[in-house]
Every structure is written in C-alpha cells, then in structure tokens.
N, C-alpha and C positions, 0 to 999 in steps of 0.2 A: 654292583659294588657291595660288598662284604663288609659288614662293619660286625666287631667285637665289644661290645659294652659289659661291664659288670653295674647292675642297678640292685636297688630294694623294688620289690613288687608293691602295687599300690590296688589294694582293690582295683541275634544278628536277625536283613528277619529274609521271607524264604522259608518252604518247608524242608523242615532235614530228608536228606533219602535214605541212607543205609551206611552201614558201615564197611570197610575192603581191608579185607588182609593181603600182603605183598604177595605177590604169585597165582594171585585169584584171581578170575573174570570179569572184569570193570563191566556196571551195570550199564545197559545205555537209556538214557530220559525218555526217547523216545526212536522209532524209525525214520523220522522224518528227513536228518541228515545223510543216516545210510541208504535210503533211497539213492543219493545222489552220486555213489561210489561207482555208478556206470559211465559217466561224466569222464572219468580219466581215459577211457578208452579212446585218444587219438593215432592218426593216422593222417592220410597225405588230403582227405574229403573235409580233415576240420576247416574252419572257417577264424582265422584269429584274427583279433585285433589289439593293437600297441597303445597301453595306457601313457603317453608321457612320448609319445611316438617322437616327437621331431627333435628329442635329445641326441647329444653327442653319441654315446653309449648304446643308446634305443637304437639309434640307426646306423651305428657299424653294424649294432648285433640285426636289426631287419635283414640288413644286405646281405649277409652270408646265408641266414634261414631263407631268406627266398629263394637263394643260387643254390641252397643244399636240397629245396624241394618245397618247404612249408608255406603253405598256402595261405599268405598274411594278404586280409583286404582291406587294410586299412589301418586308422587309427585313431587316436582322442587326446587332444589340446584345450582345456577347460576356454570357453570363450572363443575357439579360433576354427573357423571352418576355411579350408585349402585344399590343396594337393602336396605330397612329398613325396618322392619318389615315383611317382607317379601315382600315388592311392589317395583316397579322398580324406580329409583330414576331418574330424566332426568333435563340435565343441563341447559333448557330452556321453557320457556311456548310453545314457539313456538313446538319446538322436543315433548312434552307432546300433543298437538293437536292432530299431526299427527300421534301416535304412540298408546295412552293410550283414543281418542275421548272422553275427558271429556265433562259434560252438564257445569259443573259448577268447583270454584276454592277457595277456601278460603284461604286468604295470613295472614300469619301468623309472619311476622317483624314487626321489630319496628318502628317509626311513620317517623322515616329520610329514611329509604327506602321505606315506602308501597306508597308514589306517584309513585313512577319508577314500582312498581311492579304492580299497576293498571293501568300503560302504557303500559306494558310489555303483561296483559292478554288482553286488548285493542285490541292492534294492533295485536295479534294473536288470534282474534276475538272468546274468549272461552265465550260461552254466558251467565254465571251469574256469578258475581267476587263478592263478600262479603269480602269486609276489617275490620276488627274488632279493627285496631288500634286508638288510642287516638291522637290527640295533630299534627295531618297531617295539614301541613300551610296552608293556606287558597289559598294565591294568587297560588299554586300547585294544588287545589281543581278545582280553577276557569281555569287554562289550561287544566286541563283532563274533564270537563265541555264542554269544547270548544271540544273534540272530540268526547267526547259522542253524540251530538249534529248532528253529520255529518256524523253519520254511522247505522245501524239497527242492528247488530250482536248484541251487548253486553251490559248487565244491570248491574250496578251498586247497592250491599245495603254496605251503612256504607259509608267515615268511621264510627270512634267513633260508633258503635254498636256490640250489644250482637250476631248478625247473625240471621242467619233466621234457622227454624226447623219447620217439620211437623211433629207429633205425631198422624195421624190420621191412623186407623185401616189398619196394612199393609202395609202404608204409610213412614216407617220410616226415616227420613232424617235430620242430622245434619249436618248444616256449621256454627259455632260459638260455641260460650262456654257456652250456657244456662246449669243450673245444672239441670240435667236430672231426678234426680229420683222425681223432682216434677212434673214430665208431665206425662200424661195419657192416651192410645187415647181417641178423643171424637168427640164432634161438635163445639168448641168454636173455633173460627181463632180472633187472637190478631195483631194489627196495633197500632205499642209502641216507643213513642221517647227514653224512657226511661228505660234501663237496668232493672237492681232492681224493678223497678214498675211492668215491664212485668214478673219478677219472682213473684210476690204478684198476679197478676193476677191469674199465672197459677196453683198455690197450692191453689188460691181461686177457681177456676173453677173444679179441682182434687177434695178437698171434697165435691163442693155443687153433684160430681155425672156426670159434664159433660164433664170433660176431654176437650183437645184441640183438634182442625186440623191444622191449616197453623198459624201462625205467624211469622209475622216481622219485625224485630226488626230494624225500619229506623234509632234511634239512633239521637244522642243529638246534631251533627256538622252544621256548619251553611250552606253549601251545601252539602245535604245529596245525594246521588246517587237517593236515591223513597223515597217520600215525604209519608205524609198521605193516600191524596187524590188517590196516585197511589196505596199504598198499600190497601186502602178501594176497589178498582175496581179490585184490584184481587180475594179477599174476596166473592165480587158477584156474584165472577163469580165460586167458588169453590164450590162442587157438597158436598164435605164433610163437610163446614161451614153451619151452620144451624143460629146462632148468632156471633157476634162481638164484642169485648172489645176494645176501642179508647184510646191511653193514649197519653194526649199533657203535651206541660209544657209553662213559659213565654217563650219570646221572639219567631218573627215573628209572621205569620199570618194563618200559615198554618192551626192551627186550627178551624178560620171561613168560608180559601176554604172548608174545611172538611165538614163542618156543611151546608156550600151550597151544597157539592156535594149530604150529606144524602137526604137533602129538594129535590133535581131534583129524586135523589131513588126512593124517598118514591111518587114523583108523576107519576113516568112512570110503577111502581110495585102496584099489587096489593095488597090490604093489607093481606089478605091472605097466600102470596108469601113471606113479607117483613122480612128478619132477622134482629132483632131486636139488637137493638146498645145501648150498655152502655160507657159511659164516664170519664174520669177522666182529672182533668187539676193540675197538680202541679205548686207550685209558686206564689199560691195570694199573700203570707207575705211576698215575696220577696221585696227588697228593689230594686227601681229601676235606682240606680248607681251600680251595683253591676254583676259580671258574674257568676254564681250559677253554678260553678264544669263544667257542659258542656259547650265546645264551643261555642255552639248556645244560651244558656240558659241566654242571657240577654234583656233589653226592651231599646227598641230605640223612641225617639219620632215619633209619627205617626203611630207604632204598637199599638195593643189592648192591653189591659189590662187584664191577666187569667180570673178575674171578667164577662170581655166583652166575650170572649170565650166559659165563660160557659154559658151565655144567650144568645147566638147563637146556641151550640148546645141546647139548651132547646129549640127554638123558633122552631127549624128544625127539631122538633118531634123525638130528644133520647129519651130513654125509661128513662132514670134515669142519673142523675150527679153525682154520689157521690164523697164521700170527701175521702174514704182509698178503695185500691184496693179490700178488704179483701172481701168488699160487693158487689164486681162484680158477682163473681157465684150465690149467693143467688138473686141477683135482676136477673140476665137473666136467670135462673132456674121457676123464677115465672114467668118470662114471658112465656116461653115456655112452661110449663106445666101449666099453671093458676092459680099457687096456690098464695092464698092470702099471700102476705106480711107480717110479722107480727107488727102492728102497724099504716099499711097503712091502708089511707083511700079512699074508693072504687068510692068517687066521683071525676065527671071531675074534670079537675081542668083549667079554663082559662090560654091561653098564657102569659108570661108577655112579656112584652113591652125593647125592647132592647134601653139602654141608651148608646150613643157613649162617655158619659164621665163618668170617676170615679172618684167617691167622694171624696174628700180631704182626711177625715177622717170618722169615724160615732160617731155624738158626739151630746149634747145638745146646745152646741154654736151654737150661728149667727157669721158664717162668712161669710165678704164682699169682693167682690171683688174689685181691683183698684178702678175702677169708683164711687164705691157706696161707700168705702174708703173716696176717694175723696172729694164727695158730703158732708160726716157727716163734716169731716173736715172743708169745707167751712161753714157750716153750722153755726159752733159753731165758728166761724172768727179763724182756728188757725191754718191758712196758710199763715200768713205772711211772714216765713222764707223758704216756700219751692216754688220751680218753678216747674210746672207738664210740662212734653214735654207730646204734643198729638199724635208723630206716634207712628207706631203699630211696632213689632219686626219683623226685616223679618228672617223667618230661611230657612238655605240651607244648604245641607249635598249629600256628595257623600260617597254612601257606595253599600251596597248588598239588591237586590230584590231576597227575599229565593223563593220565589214561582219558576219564571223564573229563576234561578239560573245564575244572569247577572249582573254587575254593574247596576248600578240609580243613579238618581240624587233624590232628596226629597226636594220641595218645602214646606212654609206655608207662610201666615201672622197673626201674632198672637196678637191679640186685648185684650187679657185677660187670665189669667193666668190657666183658667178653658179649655181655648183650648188645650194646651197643653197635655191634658187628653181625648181627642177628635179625636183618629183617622181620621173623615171625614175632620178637617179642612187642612190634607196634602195632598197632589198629586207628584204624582214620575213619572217621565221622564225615561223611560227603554233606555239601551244601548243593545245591542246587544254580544251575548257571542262571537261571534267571531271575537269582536273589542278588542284584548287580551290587547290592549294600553288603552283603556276607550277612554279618554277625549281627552287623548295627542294623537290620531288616527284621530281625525274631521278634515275634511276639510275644507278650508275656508268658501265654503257655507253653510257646514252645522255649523260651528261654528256659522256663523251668524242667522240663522235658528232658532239655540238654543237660545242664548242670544234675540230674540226676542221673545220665550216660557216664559221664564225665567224672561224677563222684566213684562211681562202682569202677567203671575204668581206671581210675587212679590209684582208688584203695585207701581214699581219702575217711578216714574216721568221721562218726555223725553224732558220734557220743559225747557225755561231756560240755564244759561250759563254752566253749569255743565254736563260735557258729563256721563253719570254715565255705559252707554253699552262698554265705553274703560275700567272703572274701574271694571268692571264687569269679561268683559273678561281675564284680566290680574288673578281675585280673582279664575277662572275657570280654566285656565292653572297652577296654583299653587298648586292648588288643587289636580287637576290630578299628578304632579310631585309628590308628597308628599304620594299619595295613593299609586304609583306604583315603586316609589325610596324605599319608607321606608314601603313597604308591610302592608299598616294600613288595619285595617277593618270598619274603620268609621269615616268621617269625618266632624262634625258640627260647621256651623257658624252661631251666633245670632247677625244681627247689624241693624241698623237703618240707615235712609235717612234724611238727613237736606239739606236741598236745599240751603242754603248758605257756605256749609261744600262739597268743593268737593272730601272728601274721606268717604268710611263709617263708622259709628260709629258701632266699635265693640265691643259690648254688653257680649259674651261668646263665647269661639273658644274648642271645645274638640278634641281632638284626640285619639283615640284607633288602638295600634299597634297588630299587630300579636304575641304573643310572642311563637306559635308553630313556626315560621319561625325563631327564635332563637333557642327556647328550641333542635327544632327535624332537623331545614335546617341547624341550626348553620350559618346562615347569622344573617347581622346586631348586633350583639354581642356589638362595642361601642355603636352604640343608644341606646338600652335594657340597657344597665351597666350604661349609663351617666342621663338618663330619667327614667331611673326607682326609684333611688332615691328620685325622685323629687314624684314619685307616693302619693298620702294620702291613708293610710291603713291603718286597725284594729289592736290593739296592739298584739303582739305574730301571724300576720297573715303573715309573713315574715320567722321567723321563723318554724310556722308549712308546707310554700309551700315548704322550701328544703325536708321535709319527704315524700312531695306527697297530702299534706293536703290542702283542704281547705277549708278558717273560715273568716265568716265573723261576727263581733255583731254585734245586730238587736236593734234600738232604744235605742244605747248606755247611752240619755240622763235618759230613763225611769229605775226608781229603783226597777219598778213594774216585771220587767224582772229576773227572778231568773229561770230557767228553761233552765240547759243546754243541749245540743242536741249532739249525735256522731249517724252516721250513716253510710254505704259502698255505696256509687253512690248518683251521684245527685240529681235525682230524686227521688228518696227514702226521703234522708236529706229535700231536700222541701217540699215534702209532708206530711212528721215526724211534719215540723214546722205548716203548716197548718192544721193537724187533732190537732195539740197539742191546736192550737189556738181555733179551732172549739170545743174543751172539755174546754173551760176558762182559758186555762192556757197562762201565755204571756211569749213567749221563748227568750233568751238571746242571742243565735248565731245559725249560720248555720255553719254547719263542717262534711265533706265528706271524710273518707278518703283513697277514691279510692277503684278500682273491685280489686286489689292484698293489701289487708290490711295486714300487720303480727299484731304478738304481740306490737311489737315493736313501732310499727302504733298507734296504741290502746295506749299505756301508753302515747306517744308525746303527741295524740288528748287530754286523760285526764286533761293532766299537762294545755295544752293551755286554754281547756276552764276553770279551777278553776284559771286562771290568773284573770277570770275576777269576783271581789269579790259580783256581785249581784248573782251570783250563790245558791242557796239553795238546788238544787237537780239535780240529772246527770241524762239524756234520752238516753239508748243504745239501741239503734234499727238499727238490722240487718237482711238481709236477704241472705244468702251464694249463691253466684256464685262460682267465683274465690275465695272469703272469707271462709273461713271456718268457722264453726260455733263455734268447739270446741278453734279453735289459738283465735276468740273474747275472748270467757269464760277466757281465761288461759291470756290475754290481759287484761282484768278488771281486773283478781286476782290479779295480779301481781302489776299492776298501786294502784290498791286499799292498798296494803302492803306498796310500795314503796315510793308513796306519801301519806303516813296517811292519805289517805282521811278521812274526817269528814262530810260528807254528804250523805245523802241515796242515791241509786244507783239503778234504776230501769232498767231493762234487758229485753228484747225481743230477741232471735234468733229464726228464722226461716231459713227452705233452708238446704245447704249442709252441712251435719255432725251435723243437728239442733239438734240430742238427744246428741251427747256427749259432745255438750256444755253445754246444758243444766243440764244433768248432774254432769258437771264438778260445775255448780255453785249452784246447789243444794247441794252437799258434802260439799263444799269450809267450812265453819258453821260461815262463813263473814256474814254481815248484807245488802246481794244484794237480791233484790225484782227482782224473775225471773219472767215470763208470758210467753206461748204460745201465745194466745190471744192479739191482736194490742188495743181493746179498753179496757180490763182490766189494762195494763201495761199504756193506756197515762190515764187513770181515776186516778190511785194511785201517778204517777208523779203531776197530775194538785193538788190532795187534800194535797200533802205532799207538793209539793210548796208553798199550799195556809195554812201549818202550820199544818197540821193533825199529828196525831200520829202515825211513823210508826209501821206496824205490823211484829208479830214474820216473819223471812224470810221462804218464802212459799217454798215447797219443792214439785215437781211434784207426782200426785196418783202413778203411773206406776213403779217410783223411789223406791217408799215407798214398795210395792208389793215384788219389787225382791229383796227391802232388808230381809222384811220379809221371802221370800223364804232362804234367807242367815240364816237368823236365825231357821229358820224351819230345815235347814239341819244338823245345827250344833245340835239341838235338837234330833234327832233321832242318830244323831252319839251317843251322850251321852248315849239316851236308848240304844243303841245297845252293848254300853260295858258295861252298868249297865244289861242287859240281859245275857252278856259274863262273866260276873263277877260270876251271881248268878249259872251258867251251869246251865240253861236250857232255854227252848224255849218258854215255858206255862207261858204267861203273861198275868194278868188279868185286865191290862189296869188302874192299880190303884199307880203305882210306880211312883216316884218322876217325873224322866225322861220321862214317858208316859205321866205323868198328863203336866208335860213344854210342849211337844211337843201336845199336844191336846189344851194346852190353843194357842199357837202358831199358831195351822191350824184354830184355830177358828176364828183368827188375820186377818190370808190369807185370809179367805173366807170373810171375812166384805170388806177388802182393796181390792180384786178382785173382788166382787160386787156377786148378789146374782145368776146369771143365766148368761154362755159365750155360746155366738149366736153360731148358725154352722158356715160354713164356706161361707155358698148361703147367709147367715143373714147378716155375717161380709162384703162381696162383693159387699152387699148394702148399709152399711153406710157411713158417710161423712170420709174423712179420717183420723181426730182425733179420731174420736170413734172409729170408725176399729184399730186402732194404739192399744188403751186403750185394748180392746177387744184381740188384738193377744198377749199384753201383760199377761192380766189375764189369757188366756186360758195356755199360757207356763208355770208362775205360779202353778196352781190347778195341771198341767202335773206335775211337778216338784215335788210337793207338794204329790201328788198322790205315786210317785216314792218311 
C-alpha cells in the first residue's frame, strides 16, 4: 500500500558497507549464500518433500508431479505423523531430514505461515526450499535474509513464484505449480520473474520444436531467495540448456545486473560456446505510482526505467528484445539453427547508445525544463508576480537494495526535473543484513560517520548559524522508527535547505506500508484501517482488491483510452498492456486477477472495468496455470449475459484446459471474438477500438471438423435405416441418405484438409499444427468408420 502524505520534517546500528550506483555490481557480504546456488540443480534423482502436504492444493499439485515424474517422498503436517497418498507424513522438517533425506521442499501454506515454514526448513538445513506463496511480509522476508546470509546449507526460490521445474530429457522434476502439459523436454532453461510470462515462454519454446530444460521461476517479490543474475549462472552452467529466455518486469534493477552479467559471459566464452539469450521486460506503460499485481513490481526513484533495461540488455549483446513471449521460441530457434527470420534483416546493425533518462513523453512539443521555463518567462518580463528559489531538491529515502537484499539509504540532488528520470543521478548507502534494526542499530560513531556521508551527499551547507547535522540526525532516527514500527517498504523525503530557515523545507514525504504484513501477519490492522482511507485510488479499485483483483486506469485524463484489459498474473496483465500499445492501441486499465481466478473473478473484473465509460472494447487474455481455461470461457459467458454487455469482447486462452474454453466460446453463438494466436486477438481488439467493423464470431477449424464429424454420423445413421427400411444390403450409392452423407464427407475432407501427416511428420511440427493434424487424422478415422 502506497500512501501519499505531505508533513513538516521533525528532526541505525549495523556497520555501513558501501555505497552502489544503479548499473553497478551489487557487492556480496559474503560467499556463504552463493555456495548454495548448486542446490537448484534438480532433476528426476531429487528427493522432495511437501511442506503443508495433506492440503487441498498441496495434493492435487502432488498428484500430477508424481504422474509427470517427480520423485516426492513425502511430506510434513506440524504435529501429525501418517500416510497420504501413500508417503509417510512427518510432523516436522526437522524428523523429515532425518528420516525421508530430501534434496529439496516445496511449502505449500498460506502467506501468514510460509515465513515460519522457511525458517523451519532453514534451520533443518534441507537444501532447496521453493515457497510459492503470495503476499509474505516483507520485514519477515528481510529476517529470513538475515539467515540465509550466515549459513551454506540452503537456497531459497520464491516467495511469490511459480517454482522451479526441469523438463529436460529424463530429467523430470517439479516443485511449484507450472501447468504441465505445456512443457516438453528440450534445451531451452527459462530465468522468469514472472509466473504467466514463463508459461508464454514455455508453450512458445514447445511449438517453435525446442522444449525446455531448467527453469526458474525467481517470481515477482521484492526479496526474492535467487535473483536473475543467480538464476542466469546456473543456466551456464547446465549441460542440458543449449539457450535461454530472460524475463524481467519494472521495478528494481535486477535486470541491468542481468544485462552486465551477460556482457562479462559473453567475454570470457567463446562465441562459439555462447547460449544465446532472448529477453522480455514487462511494464514500459506502467504508470510509475502504481504496484502492478506483484510485490516487487513497482518504480522507486533512482531505479531504471523497463525502457532503460531493455537498452541494457541490447547494448550486452541479447540476441533479441522482444515485446510478447510468443516470439521467444521462433527467435532462439533461428538462432540456433540459423534459419533466417522471417522479415529480418541480415545486416549488422550498430549498438545503440544507452540513455540514463526517460523521456517525458514522445510527442512533437518542445518541452522545457524549469530553467529554460524560467528563462522564456523573463524574457517576455512576465515574472513579476512570481519568486524562483535557486536550490535544488534534496531527496532521501530509506527503503530496500533488491540486489544486496539489505536495507539502504538512497541519496540525490536534484537540479531538474529530467533527473528524476536518471538513475545515475542517485547513490545508496547499503546497510548490512544483519543490522535486523537498520538505522536504529548505529552506533554513535557510526551514526556520525553517516551523517557526514550524507551531508557531502546532499550538498547540505555546514556553514553558518544553523546546525543542519542535528536536524539531520533527528530526520534519520525517525525514519528508522517508522520503517521498522510501522513495517514500511519505502520511505521518501523531498526537502530543500534555506540557510536562514533552520528546519527543512519539506517539499514531498511518501510513505509505502507493507500491507502483506496486515493482509497475511495481521499486525498493524489500525494503521492499514485508519491510512488506508486516506490512500487516492482508481474508481471501483477498492472494490475489485476485496475479490483478489487488481485495477488500475491508465491515463484516466485521455478519452483516447477505450481498450479494456482482464488478464490472470501480473506480468501477463503488463505485458497485454504493452503489446496492446505496441499494435496502436491505447489501453484503459491494468487488471490482474490473480493465479486462482474463478468465474466469479471474471464477471467482478468485467463489471469494474465497464465502470469506466471510455471503454469500447474488452481484451481477455489468459494463460492457465492455476486458472483454467474452460472457468474463463464460462467467466465471459456468464458476465457477458449478466451484464448486457454492449461491446465486442476479444478472447485469447491459452494454457490449461485452453481447448475447452475455447470451445466453450466458440458454441457460446455470443458475439466474442476467440483467437489462439496473441497477435491476431491484440490486432482485432486495436482495429475494433479504432471503430472497425466487427466480424461474424470466428469459430476454431478443429471445432468445426468434429462438428462436422457429428453430422457425418448422424448421416450414415439415417442411411442405415433407410437401408434397413428397404431389406437389403445392395446400395448403389444414389439414395437420398447416401447422397447427405457423401456430400457430408466431402464437407470433412475440405475442413480436415487435403493430406494428414503420419505420425514422424506430426512429431515435427509446431504444436498448433500437430494439435490441428491429430484432430483431422481422428476425424477422417471417424469419418472412415
């Protein structure tokens, strides 16, 4: 939760380590944790076990990971030794070490117990703990940090992530909830902040032909257990990754350590040797006051900008940026096999030149800044009535260094409002993780230490009657109280220095609370209840978070917005909005709503977003995890009935149970515009926002086929009693009923295409074709019959 305050300023311990500029190499405290980064190397020999095992969820997800290969012995019920499933149930991590030697643990509660139960496989040092739950408090995050830090046993992935899985030949291993039947083995190993996107990756990677090997899924939280850069180094070193798909999103920086780490790759490997790296960054359209679904997924000043990200990885020699997941496989397919692109062009193409600020806007205006403001102004004498002060803003903020996974302080001075947009003009003071107090931990000397960092850093004058290093100090210890009282996640202060003002001028104060530390610790409940009120937020965006939803509008002021968006996972939902933009279309809101959507889900999100009347056209894009494909489908019909919608309704599922949603809305004989296909489905949404005429609702080839077959059958029933009718057998193919059913198969054969591949033919193509293909081949069988 994001809160906006304007206050007056009122007048840690831990030794400091160093200071990090944005783009530079996050120091590490020690090896002790990177030791452990061998740990994720699983396969079909790991040994797992299920934190929370005998849950609903825990044991659908068992069942399938066993059936798909993963070699689970068991599991842990606090108090309860059994059997389930047939595996022995044991009432501690600890008794599960010693009894069941698991490699690894997947904890399977909900977000108010999985800090205990990542303390729990911690200190009974099981060596890979994958937590997959949402919404884990942060200042919880930041103590189990602090252990991680001081031992060599045990790695952390997650929270908030989809888990890690190998798919690689023989290799079978699941710990999380990725939907399985879009994985295949291969050579493709995935390093994905983002749920849903690493599902687009991998049914992208499935037809282009090359299947996956290791992925995983580090997930959206703001201290994740293995970062990027960690997950990239395991990647190198895996014998069955041949290529790599990167997916980042906003917020932090992680993704230009990333982008440096490739550049050192790509210079100590030969090129020959190099596996080649495609990218994705979700989140350019993101609005940058805003938390986009994931914990992690917002922009702090002095972080990059997705823009900046993606001209980092480009300058670091990725193979390709693109803009939807879809076109991962096809672009790392041409790389590895060489085949031309289609549409590319074969020449070099120069580096471009990385810009550490982003541009306001992109527009034909001249806009000026302050100074140049300023200047016209005087120019033309029409500043009589105003006084320009000359100092600069100074900002200070104590919050979180994702890299170093540690408290910081975040320095600037900011002369112009284009810094602001400029990563290099901040510098961060790192605290150390196992200063669990921050600020309110310093010593006297080192408090003094600081505050003389901190003066020079500012530009703070020492001259003069005004002591400003007492005010200073008092703004510092307040800070910390408030960060670590009221479990915030970020704390900014904008003020200025007036040398005859001995307090400062405060300019803007923000505060950002945790609200997992409500939602999941149920601490601070009055603060959240009394402050949250005061929050400014998007109309019906209050209403759609009690369902699990969330919605933000996007350039509320612009009427040019008529392009509403529903999507399952954040990252999905941002990158909907950005390919939507990238095909001309200007989208209306971002709206998420969640890896467990029902139907129910589905008609709320509808209702919220046609609250907002620039709407002209609905964007459902899904990809099934935990969602199903078919509860969307029945989710639209239903909303669609319910609330009269009056506006075309463009549909994409993909993922789990994608054919019988698809289905389902293909039957439905509503006016929804289904797509397989991610750029067919945002091309028809951008032309029908932009006034086109919808077309009749498309109805899938494959669909059509088995209806066909349906009719085919009923046609030969009829000749067969019209054959029973006349007693006899000798038919000369000219009867009413012979002639339906011959114009019928002639139906079949057009709609099942002219020639069905064998089965070495089918094993080759992309997986839509092969889909299309075992459908016509059952058909013509049918047909046959």
């Amino acid at each position: 939760m994001r809160y906006h305050l304007r206050s007056t300023a009122k007048g840690g311990r831990g030794v400091l380590l160093t200071s990090r500029r944005f783009g530079t190499s996050s120091p590490r405290h020690n090896n002790n944790y990177a030791a452990t980064l061998q740990n994720l190397r699983i396969g079909s020999k790991t040994r797992v076990i299920f934190q929370g095992f005998t849950g609903h969820h825990a044991t659908a997800n068992a069942k399938e990971s066993i059936e798909w290969g993963t070699n689970i012995v068991g599991g842990v019920v606090p108090g309860r030794e059994a059997q389930h499933l047939g595996l022995p149930v044991l009432p501690s991590v600890r008794r599960a070490m010693e009894e069941l030697k698991p490699d690894a643990t997947g904890i399977y509660v909900p977000a108010s117990m999985a800090a205990h139960a990542i303390e729990e496989a911690i200190e009974a040092e099981v060596p890979l703990i994958v937590a997959v739950a949402e919404h884990v408090p942060l200042h919880d995050m930041l103590r189990i940090h602090g252990m991680l830090k001081t031992q060599t046993k045990s790695r952390l992935v997650g929270p908030n992530s989809p888990g890690i899985i190998n798919a690689a030949e023989g290799e079978r291993c699941r710990i999380g909830f990725q939907p399985l039947p879009c994985f295949s083995p291969g050579c493709v190993g995935i390093a994905a902040r983002s749920g849903t996107l690493s599902y687009e990756a991998v049914a992208s990677t499935t037809r282009a032909g090359l299947g996956q090997s290791l992925c995983i899924g580090v997930g959206g939280d703001v201290l994740p257990g293995t970062d990027l850069v960690e997950a990239l180094q395991v990647l190198e070193a895996d014998p069955n990754t041949r290529a790599i798909a990167l997916i980042g999103e906003v917020g932090g920086d992680g993704e230009v350590l990333a982008a440096q780490w490739i550049r050192e790759y790509h210079g100590r490997t030969p090129v020959a040797q190099r596996k080649p790296v495609v990218a994705l960054i979700a989140g350019k359209q993101a609005p940058m006051d805003r938390v986009m679904g994931h914990a992690g997924a917002f922009w702090l000043p002095g972080e990059p900008h997705p823009n900046q990200k993606i001209a980092a990885l480009k300058n670091a020699g990725v193979t390709l940026v693109v803009n939807h997941p879809s076109k991962i496989g096809p672009a790392l397919r041409q790389k590895l096999f060489n085949e031309p692109e289609e549409g590319a062009s074969l020449a070099p193409s120069r580096p471009s030149v990385v810009s550490s600020v982003v541009p306001l806007q992109q527009s034909r205006g001249l806009h000026l800044d302050r100074a140049a403001s300023e200047k016209l102004l005087a120019d033309e004498d029409k500043t009589t009535d105003l006084q320009f002060e000359s100092y600069p803003i100074r900002y200070l903020a104590l919050g979180i260094d994702r890299a170093t996974r540690s408290q910081c302080l975040t320095t600037a001075v900011i002369w112009g409002e284009r810094m602001w947009r400029s990563p290099m003009s901040f510098n961060k003071i790192l605290l150390p993780p196992t200063a669990s107090d921050g600020l309110l931990s310093l010593t006297q000397k080192e408090t003094k230490s600081l505050l003389s960092r901190l003066i020079e850093q500012l530009q703070i004058p020492e001259t003069g009657s005004v002591n400003y290093r007492l005010a200073l100090g008092r703004v510092l210890r307040n800070l910390g109280k408030v960060f670590k009282e009221k479990e915030a996640k970020h704390l900014g202060l904008q003020f200025a220095v007036n040398q005859k003002n001995p307090a400062f001028s405060v300019q803007d104060l923000r505060v950002e609370l945790d609200e997992a530390a409500y939602r999941s610790g149920g601490r601070l409940g009055d603060v959240h209840e009394a402050f949250g009120a005061l929050e400014a937020r998007d109309p019906g965006a209050r209403q759609a978070e009690r369902g699990g939803i969330v919605y933000h509008r996007l350039d509320p002021g612009d009427r040019a917005c008529n392009i509403g968006t529903l999507s399952n996972g954040a990252g999905l939902a941002m990158n909907t909005v950005d390919a939507l933009a990238d095909a001309g279309g200007k989208v209306a809101n971002f709206l998420d709503t969640g890896g467990k959507a029902t139907g129910e889900t589905v008609r709320k999100s509808l209702e919220t977003i046609l609250q907002d009347g620039r709407v002209g056209v609905v964007f459902v894009n899904v990809f099934g995890g935990l969602t199903r494909g078919d509860t969307i489908a029945q989710g639209v019909i239903h909303a669609y009935k319910e609330l009269r919608i009056r506006v075309p309704v463009v549909i994409r599922i993909r993922g789990t149970n994608e054919r019988e949603g698809q289905r389902i809305i293909a039957g439905s004989g509503l006016p929804l515009y289904a797509y397989d296909d991610f750029g067919e489905a945002a091309a028809m949404a951008v032309e029908l926002a932009k006034g086109g005429r919808p077309p009749a609702p498309r109805a899938y080839p494959e669909f059509e086929a088995e209806t066909k077959v349906a009719e085919l059958k009923d046609a030969i029933q009829t000749a067969a009693e019209d054959i029973m009718e006349h007693g006899g057998f000798e038919v000369d193919g000219t009867g009413p009923a012979i002639v339906a059913a011959t114009e019928v198969k002639a139906t079949i054969s057009e709609a099942a295409g002219p020639q069905v591949p064998t089965p070495a033919e089918t094993s080759q193509l992309p997986d839509e074709e092969a889909t299309k293909a075992a459908v016509n081949d059952a058909s013509q069988k049918q047909a046959a019959e």
